[in-house]
N, C-alpha and C positions, 0 to 999 in steps of 0.2 A: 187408089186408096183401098179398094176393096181385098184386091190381092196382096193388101202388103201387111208383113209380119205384127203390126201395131194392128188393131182394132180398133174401126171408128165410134163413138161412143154417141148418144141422142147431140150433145150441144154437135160435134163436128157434124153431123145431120143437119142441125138446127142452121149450122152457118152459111154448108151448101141450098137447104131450101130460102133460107132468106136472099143469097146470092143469085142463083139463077128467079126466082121471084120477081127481085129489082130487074131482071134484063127483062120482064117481058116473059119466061121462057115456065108458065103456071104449070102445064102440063107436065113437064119434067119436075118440078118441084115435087108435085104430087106424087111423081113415078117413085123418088127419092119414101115417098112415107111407104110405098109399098116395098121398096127393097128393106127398107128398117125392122116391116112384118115380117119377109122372109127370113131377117136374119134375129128374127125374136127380140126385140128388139120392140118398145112402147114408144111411140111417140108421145109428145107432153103437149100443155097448151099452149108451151109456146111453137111449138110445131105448126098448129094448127092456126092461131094469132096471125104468123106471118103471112100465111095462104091466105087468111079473110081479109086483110087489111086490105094485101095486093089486089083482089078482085073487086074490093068497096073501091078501093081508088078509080078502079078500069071500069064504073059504075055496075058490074056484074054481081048484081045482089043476087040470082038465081043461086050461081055457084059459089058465092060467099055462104049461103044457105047451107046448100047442099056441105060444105066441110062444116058448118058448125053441127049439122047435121050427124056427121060422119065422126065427127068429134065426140057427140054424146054419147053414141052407140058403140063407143069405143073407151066409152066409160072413163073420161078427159075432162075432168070439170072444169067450167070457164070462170075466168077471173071476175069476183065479184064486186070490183074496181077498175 
């Protein structure tokens, strides 16, 4: 996806982190927000949404924290609903 002539844009981001998310696979998700930085590229809230959900599920509040965390300071405001 990355080498290919089309550019992937935040949603196709947004669909790969929700997808490896659902398997289990958090840490790659994540790795996915830092490719997005590299490629200039903002991630959105819902970006970050899908990551907090995944780790509330897996009872991991620490690192649910830490992205809502990571979401602010990246100037991502959260849904006020």
């Amino acid at each position: 996806m990355l080498d290919s002539e089309i550019p992937p844009n935040v949603w196709t981001f947004n669909v790969l982190v929700s997808a490896l998310s659902k398997l289990g696979m958090l840490k790659e998700a994540e790795e996915l927000i830092e490719i997005m930085e590299e490629r200039d590229m903002v991630s959105d809230v819902v970006t970050h949404r899908i990551l907090i959900t995944r780790y509330c599920l897996r009872g991991w509040m620490e690192e649910a924290r830490r992205i809502f965390n990571a979401m602010v300071d990246r100037a991502v405001h959260p849904d006020t609903h």
